[in-house]
TORROBA-984547 format. One line per 8 residues: number of its first residue (from 1); their letters; for each residue x, y, z negated of C-alpha. Coordinates in steps of 0.1 Angstrom, whole numbers, plus 5000, padded with zeros to 4 digits. Example, Ala and Ser with C-alpha at 12.3 -4.5 7.8 and 13.67 -1.06 7.14 Angstrom:
BEGIN
1 = AS = 5123 4955 4922; 5137 4989 4929
// end
This chain:
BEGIN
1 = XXXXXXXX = 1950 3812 1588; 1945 3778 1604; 1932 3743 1586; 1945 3712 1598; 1943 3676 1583; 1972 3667 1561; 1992 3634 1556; 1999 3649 1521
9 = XXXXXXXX = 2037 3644 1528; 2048 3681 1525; 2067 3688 1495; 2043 3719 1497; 2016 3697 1490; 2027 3680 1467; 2034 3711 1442; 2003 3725 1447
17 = XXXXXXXX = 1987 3693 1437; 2009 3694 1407; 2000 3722 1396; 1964 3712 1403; 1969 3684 1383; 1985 3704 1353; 1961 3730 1353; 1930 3706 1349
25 = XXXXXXXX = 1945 3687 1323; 1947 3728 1305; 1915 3731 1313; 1902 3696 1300; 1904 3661 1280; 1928 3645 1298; 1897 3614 1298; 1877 3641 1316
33 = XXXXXXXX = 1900 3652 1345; 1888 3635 1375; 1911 3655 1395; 1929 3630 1420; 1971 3626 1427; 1988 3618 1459; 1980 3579 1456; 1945 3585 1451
41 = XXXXXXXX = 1940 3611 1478; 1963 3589 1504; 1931 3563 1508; 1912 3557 1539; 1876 3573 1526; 1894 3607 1515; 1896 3632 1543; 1922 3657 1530
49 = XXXXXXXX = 1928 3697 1547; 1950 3724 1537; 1950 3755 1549; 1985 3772 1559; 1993 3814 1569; 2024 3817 1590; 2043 3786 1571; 2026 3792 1538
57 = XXXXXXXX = 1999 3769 1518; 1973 3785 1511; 1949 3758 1496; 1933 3727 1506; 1905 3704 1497; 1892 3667 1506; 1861 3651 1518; 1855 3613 1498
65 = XXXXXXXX = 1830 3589 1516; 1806 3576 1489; 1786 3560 1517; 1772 3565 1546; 1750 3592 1536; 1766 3608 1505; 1800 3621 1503; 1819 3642 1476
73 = XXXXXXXX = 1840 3675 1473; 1874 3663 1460; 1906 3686 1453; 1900 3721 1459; 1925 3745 1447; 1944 3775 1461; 1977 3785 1441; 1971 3807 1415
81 = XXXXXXXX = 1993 3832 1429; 1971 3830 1462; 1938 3833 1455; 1913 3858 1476; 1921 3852 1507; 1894 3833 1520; 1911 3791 1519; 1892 3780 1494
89 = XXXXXXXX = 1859 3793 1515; 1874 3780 1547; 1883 3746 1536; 1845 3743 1520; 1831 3754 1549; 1855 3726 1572; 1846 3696 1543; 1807 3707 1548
97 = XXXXXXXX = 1808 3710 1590; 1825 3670 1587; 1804 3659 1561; 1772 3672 1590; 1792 3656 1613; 1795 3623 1597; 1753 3625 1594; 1754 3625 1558
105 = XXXXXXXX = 1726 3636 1537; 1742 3647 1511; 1772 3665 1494; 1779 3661 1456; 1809 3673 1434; 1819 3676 1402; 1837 3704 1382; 1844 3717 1345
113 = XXXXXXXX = 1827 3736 1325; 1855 3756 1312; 1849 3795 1322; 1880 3793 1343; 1859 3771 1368; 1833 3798 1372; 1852 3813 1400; 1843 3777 1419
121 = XXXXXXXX = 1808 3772 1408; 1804 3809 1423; 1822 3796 1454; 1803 3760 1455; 1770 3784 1448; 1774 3806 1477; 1778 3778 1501; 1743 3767 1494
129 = XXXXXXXX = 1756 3742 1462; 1729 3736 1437; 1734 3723 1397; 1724 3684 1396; 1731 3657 1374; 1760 3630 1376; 1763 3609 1411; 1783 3577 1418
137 = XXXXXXXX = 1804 3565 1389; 1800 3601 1366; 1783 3603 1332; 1767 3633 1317; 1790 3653 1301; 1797 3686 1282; 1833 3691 1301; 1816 3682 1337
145 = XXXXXXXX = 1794 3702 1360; 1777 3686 1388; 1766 3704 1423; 1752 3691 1453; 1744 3703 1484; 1711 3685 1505; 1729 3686 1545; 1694 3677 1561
153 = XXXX = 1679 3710 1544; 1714 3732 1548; 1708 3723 1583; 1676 3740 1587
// end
């Protein structure tokens, strides 16, 4: 498996953020998917990775600058028919080495609260992820879960 910083201009990509897309929108109120599509994800402060196995996508995930200091987990996903491989754990691992790099502070993200996403908040929680409450332009909500991660302390 390698990672590697994507242009999102793989039709690869693109269905696997369609199906991202999709299933979120399963998952939750269409007014409570914060999921991002290709425009969205093709701006200067998202950082996007996918991981790849001998020609095959394996997942990816994106780093969003919320400042200087603060930065957010955007668009994780590994195909359904993929899963347990280790991408979604390697991409993580990539967006939280960067987000040291960058010298921020801290690393926030949101999720649902369906059961399906327990398989993340497992994920997010064995990275060193803790539950918080909203960040940046997110409300408390019943279909939103909230995590952060404190760099200077996952650090030490």
């Amino acid at each position: 498996m390698h990672i590697e910083i994507d242009d999102l201009s793989r039709p690869e990509v693109h269905a696997l953020l369609r199906e991202h897309l999709a299933n979120m929108h399963e998952l939750s109120p269409a007014d409570k998917v914060f999921a991002l599509d290709l425009a969205k994800l093709r701006v200067p402060e998202i950082t996007f990775w996918t991981v790849w196995d001998e020609g095959v996508l394996l997942g990816c995930g994106a780093l969003k600058a919320l400042s200087p200091t603060h930065g957010e987990v955007k668009s994780m996903r590994t195909p359904k028919a993929l899963r347990g491989r280790g991408a979604g754990r390697m991409v993580l691992g990539r967006i939280v080495e960067t987000a040291k790099q960058r010298g921020y502070q801290l690393l926030s993200l949101e999720t649902g609260s369906h059961p399906a996403f327990g398989v993340a908040q497992q994920l997010y929680r064995s990275a060193g992820f803790e539950y918080s409450g909203p960040f940046a332009d997110y409300k408390e909500d019943p279909h939103s879960v909230f995590m952060e991660l404190r760099l200077d302390a996952a650090a030490a």
